[in-house]
N, C-alpha and C positions, 0 to 999 in steps of 0.2 A: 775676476770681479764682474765682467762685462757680462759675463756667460749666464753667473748668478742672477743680474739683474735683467738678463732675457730672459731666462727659465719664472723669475719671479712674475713677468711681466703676461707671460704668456698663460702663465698660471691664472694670475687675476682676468686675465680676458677669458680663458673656459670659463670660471666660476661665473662671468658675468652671464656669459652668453647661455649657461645650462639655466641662471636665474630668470632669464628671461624668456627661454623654450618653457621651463615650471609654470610663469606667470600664465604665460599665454595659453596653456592647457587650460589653467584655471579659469580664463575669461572663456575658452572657447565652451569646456566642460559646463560654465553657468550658461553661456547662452543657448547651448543647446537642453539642458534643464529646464529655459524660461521659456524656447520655442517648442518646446512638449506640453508644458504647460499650458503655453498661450494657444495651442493647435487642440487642445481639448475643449478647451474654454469655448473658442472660435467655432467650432464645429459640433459644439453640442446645443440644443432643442433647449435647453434650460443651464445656462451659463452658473446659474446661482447651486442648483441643486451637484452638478458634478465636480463645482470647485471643494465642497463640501465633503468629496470621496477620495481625493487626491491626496497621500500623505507623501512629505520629502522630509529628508533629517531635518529641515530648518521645523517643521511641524513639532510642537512638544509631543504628542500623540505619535511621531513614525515609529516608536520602539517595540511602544508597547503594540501597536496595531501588527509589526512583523513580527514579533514574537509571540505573540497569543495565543496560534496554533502550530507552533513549531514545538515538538516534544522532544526529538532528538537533539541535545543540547551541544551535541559535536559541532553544531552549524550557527552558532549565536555569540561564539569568539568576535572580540575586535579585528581578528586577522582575515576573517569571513568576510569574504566581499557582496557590499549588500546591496541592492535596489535603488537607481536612483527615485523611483518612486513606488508608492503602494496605491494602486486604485482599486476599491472596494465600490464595483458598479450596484446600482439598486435598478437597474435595468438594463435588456437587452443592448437599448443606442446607444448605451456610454461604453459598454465590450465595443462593439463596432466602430466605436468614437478611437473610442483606446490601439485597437487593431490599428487602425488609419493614420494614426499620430506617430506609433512606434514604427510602421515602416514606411515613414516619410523622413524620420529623424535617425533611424539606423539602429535601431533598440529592440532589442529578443525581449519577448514575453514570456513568462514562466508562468505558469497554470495553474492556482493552487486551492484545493475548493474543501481540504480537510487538514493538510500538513502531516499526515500519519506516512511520511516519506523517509525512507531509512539512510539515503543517498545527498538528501537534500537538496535534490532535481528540481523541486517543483517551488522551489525560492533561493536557490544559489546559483549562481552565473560568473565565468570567467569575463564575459564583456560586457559593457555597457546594457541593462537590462530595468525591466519594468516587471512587479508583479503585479498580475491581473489574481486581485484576493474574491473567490463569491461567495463568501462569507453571507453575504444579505441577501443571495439569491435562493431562500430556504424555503420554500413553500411545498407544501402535501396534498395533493385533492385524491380524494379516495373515491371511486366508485364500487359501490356494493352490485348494483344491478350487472356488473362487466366481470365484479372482480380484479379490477385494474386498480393503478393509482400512476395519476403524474409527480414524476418528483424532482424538483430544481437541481441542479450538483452542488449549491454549494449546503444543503439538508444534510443533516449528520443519519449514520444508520440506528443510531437511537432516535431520532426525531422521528422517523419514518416506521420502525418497530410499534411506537405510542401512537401513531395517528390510526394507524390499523385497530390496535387493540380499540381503540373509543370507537372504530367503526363495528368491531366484529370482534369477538370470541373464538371462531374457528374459519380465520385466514392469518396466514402469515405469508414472510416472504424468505427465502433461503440466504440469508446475508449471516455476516461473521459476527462475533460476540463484541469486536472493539467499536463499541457505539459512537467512537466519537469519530469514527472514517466518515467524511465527504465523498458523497454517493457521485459525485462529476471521476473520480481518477479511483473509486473503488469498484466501480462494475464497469470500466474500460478497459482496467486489466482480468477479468475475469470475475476475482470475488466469490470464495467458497463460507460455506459454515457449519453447524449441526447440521441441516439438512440435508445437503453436498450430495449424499447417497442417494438418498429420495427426490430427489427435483432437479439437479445440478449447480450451476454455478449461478449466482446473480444473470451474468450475462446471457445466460442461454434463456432468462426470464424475460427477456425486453423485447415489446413488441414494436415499439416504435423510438425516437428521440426529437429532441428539438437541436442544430448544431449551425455555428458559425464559422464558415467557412472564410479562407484567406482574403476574398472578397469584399466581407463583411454580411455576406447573404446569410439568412435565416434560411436553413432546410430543414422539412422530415425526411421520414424514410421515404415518404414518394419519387420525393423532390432529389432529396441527394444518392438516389439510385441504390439498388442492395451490396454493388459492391464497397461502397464506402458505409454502408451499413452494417455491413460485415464485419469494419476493417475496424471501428471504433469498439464493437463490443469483446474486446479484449487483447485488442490489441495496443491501449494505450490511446485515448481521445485525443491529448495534446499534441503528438503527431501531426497531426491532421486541420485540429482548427479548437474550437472549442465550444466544449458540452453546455448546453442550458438548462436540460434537461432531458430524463430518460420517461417514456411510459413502459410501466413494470406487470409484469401479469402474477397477482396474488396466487398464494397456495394454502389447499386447504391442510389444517392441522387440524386434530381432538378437540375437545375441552379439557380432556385430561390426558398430559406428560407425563412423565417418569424421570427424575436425573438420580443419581447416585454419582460419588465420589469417592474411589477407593483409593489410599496411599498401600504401598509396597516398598519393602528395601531389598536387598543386599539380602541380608537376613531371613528375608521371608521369602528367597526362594524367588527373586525376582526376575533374574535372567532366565529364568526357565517360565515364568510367566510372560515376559515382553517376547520371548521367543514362539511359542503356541499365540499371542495374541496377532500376529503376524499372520497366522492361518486364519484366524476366525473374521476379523475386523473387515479385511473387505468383502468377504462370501457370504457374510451372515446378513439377517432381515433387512432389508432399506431403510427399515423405521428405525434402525439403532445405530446410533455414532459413538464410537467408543473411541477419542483422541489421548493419547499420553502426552503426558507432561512429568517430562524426566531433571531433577535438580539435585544437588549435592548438598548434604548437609551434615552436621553432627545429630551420632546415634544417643542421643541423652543416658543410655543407657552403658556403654563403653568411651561416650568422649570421643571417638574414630570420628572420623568422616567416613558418612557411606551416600549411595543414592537409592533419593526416592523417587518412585513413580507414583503419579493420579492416576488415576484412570475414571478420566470426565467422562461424561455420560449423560446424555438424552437419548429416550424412546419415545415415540409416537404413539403413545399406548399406557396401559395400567400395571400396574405392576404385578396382576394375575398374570398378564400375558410376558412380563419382563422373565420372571425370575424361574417358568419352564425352559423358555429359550435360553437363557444362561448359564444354566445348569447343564442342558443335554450339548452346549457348542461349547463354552469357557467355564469347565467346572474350576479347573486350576485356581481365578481367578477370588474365589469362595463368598461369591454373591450370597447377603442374607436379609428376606425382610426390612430386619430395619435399618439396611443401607440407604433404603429407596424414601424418596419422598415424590407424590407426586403433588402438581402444581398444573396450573395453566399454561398453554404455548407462552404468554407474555413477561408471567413472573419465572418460565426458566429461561426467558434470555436475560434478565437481572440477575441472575443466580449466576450465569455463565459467565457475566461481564466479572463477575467477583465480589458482587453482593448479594452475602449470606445470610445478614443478618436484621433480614423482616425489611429491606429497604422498598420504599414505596415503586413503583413505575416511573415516578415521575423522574429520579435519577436519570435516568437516561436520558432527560433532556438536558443535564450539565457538561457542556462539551468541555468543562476544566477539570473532571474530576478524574483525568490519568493523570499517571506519575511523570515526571520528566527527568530523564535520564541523558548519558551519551549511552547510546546502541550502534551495533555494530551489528547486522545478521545475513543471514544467507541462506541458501535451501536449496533442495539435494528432492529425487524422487526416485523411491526403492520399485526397482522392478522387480526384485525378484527375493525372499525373505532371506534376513540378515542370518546367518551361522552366531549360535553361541559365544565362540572363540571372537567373533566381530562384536559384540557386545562387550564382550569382558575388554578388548581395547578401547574403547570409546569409555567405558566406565575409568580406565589408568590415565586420560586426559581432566577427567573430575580430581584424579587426585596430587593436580599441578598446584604449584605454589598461591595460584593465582587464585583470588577470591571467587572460588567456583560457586559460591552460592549465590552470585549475581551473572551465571553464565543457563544457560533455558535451550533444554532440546525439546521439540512438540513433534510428533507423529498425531500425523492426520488420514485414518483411510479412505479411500475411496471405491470403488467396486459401486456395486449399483445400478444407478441410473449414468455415471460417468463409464461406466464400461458398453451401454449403451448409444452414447453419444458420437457418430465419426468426429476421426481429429481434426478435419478439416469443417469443422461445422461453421467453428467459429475461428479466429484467429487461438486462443488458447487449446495446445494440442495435447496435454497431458492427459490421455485419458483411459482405454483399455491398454494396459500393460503397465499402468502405476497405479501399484498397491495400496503405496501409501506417500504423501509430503512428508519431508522433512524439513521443518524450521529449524535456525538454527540462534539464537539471541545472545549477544552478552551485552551485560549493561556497567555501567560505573559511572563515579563521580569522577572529575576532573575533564582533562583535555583531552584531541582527540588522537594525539601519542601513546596513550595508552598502551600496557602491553595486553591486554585484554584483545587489541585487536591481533598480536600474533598469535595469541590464543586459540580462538576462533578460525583461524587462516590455519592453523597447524591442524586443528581436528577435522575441518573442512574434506583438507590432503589426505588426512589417514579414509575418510572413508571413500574416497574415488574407485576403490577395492570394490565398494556392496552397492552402488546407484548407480544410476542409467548413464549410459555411454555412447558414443560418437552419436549426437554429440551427447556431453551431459547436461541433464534439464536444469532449468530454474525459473521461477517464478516471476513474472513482472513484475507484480508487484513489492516484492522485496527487492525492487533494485539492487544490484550489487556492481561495482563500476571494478572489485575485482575481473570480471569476465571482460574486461577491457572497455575501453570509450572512444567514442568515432562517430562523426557526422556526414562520412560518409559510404557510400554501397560497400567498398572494396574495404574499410576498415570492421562494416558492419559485419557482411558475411564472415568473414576471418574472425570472429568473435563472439560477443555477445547477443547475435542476431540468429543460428539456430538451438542459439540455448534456452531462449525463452519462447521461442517459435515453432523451431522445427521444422516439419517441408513447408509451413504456413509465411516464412518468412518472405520469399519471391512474392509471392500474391502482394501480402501487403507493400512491399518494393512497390509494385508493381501498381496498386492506388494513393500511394504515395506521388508518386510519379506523374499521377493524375489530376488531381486536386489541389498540389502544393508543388507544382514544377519550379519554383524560387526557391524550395527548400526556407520559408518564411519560418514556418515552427520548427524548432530544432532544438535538440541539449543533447549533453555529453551520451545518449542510450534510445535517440528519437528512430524515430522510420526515418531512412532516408530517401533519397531521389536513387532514379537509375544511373544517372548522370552527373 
């Protein structure tokens, strides 16, 4: 009996005392909340305008303001650890405010200027953390007389596509068709698109930037020297400190494009077309980008499932000059006439984004009008063209239980002007000896248990057979934290550090090192220190 009423006894004093550990998180948790707060307040030039930018859950406004631009819905569970606060600066000082308060108070900054994040890096955090949103940092000035234009990061690549065209008719710039990417983390990682072949990558277009370094100093390219120059155009800005802005060097396009859109199945003799289109796509004219878009569906005509292929299409050019060249390189393909429509550089990147139908320009300044889904993707770069027999398995993973017609493989060539380019130009090295990207997507409704993601993870595995090797490539900006997570050198090199790098990965170590020896900016896939 004695025994019972000790063990009871001792019982009640844990409970008490873990109540009382809980409590005290929770005063320390708000105080250190109110002293971030109060350190912004305190430390900013205009106390009234940056209380005004600060969202915390007691705010009715935090949700909607963190979900706004988050489209990967795997990251907006209640299980999802989120932001003690959202600060949406409308100016430089309140970044630099913001910088100075988080590493006074102990609090990681996540960097988010679009949300087009497949990882959910750039607003999810295992520790105590702050997003710095530049959502309001959107501005375009365009120079005709330079052919430049500066552009804020937190400017979507549709805002920037529109500001050009009301400049010019025959300037564009080489960005990707997803308009609604935040040009601060879409041209840090590189940033390919139609033009890819003819021009290069976003990154290789930047002549200068504006960047805030851990300091809280304001540099250009003069100021913060070309190896940190280097180190941001493609190597991932938030690394390093964070983007204000890029100055962009325009390129010239026609008055008149050419797009065409051809589907292919199964049926139509497709594996033997995606296999010849593997010859042609990266060798052929600069002006022509010819990307697949491979999907599974039912043949309306048997009820099967088979897969179709697009085969998307822009040329820098009329369709006199389209449809000799496709004929004598991709007859197979059986390019006709009236495949083609030509149009303007501006209304075929409407076309591209995936509207078809007569939608104005001005779309593309709705940074809501993508779908929101959970995604899960990944990406592979063929060095060397895929065999028949490797096609026909990749097409036996379409025909898994699983709702393949929410799963998206894209091939993107490259050849060109990226075979031109040394790998070490910039930090992104993927260049002569990859043919072609491979994207890899699936999407679905629910949580992010999903089997959709072993899905994905199983096709991935089957192709490590046909894509580049020791190490194998991947894209920045498709984060993927499969290739493993580590903040620091010795976990980085052992992983996902020369997968997205290559020999480029030492170097940026190595102004890492420089710039940010506290290792202050950091997530689960950052640059790290040497040390």
């Amino acid at each position: 009996m004695k025994i019972q009423t000790l063990n009871s006894l001792l019982t009640l004093i844990l409970a008490v005392n873990i109540l009382l550990f809980l409590s005290l998180g929770q005063v320390l948790s708000t105080n250190t909340d109110g002293d971030f707060r109060q350190c912004l307040i305190f430390n900013s030039d205009n106390s009234t305008s940056i209380s005004q930018v600060i969202y915390s859950p007691n705010n009715s406004s935090y949700t909607s303001i963190l979900q706004f631009t988050i489209n990967n819905l795997r990251f907006t569970s209640p299980s999802i650890p989120k932001p003690l606060f959202v600060v949406t600066p409308v100016d430089e000082s309140q970044i630099q405010t913001t910088i100075y308060c988080s590493k006074k108070h102990g609090l990681e900054i996540r960097t988010r200027s679009g949300g087009h994040d497949f990882e959910g890096l750039s607003y999810v955090s295992q520790v105590p953390f702050v997003i710095l949103d530049l959502i309001n940092l959107r501005s375009i000035t365009v120079d005709m007389k330079t052919a430049t234009a500066w552009v804020q990061a937190g400017a979507t690549l549709g805002e920037l596509y529109y500001a050009i065209a009301q400049n010019s008719q025959t300037l564009g710039f080489p960005g990707g068709i997803c308009y609604a990417l935040g040009l601060g983390g879409y041209i840090s990682g590189g940033g390919y698109g139609a033009m890819v072949r003819k021009y290069g990558l976003a990154a290789d277009n930047v002549i200068d930037a504006q960047f805030i370094n851990v300091h809280g100093k304001i540099l250009d390219r003069k100021s913060m020297g070309e190896d940190l120059f280097w180190a941001i155009r493609g190597g991932g800005g938030s690394s390093f400190g964070i983007i204000l802005s890029w100055k962009i060097k325009l390129v010239p396009v026609p008055k008149v494009v050419t797009v065409f859109a051809i589907d292919r199945t199964l049926e139509q003799n497709l594996t033997k077309i995606i296999q010849k289109w593997q010859y042609v796509a990266p060798k052929t004219d600069k002006n022509l980008d010819i990307r697949v878009l491979m999907f599974s569906v039912v043949n309306p005509n048997t009820g099967n499932r088979t897969i179709r292929a697009t085969f998307d299409t822009v040329f820098l050019g009329g369709i006199d000059r389209l449809l000799p060249l496709m004929q004598e390189e991709f007859p197979e393909l059986g390019l006709k006439r009236e495949d083609c429509t030509e149009m303007s550089w501006i209304e075929s990147v409407v076309n591209g984004a995936g509207f078809t139908n007569g939608e104005p320009v001005e779309i593309l300044l709705n940074r809501t009008a993508l779908p929101k889904n959970s995604i899960k993707a990944k990406s592979d770069f063929a060095a060397h063209p895929i065999s028949e027999d490797g096609f026909e398995g990749i097409w036996g993973f379409y025909n898994d239980k699983i709702e393949a017609g929410m799963a998206l493989l894209v091939l993107t060539p490259y050849g060109g002007k990226m075979d031109e380019i040394p790998e070490s130009a910039i930090p992104f090295p993927h260049r002569l000896g990859s043919l072609y990207m491979i994207e890899y997507v699936v999407a679905w409704d629910g949580d992010a248990t999903s089997p959709h993601i072993s899905w994905i993870r199983n096709l991935y595995n089957y192709m490590a057979a046909y894509v580049s090797s020791s190490p194998r490539r991947a894209y920045l900006n498709y984060d993927d934290l499969d290739l493993g997570a580590g903040k620091t050198y010795a976990e980085a090199s052992s992983t996902w550090g020369p997968n997205y790098f290559g020999n480029n990965f030492n170097k940026l170590v190595k102004v890492k090192t420089m710039v940010d020896p506290g290792n202050f900016f950091k997530r689960e896939q950052s640059i790290p220190t040497r040390f």
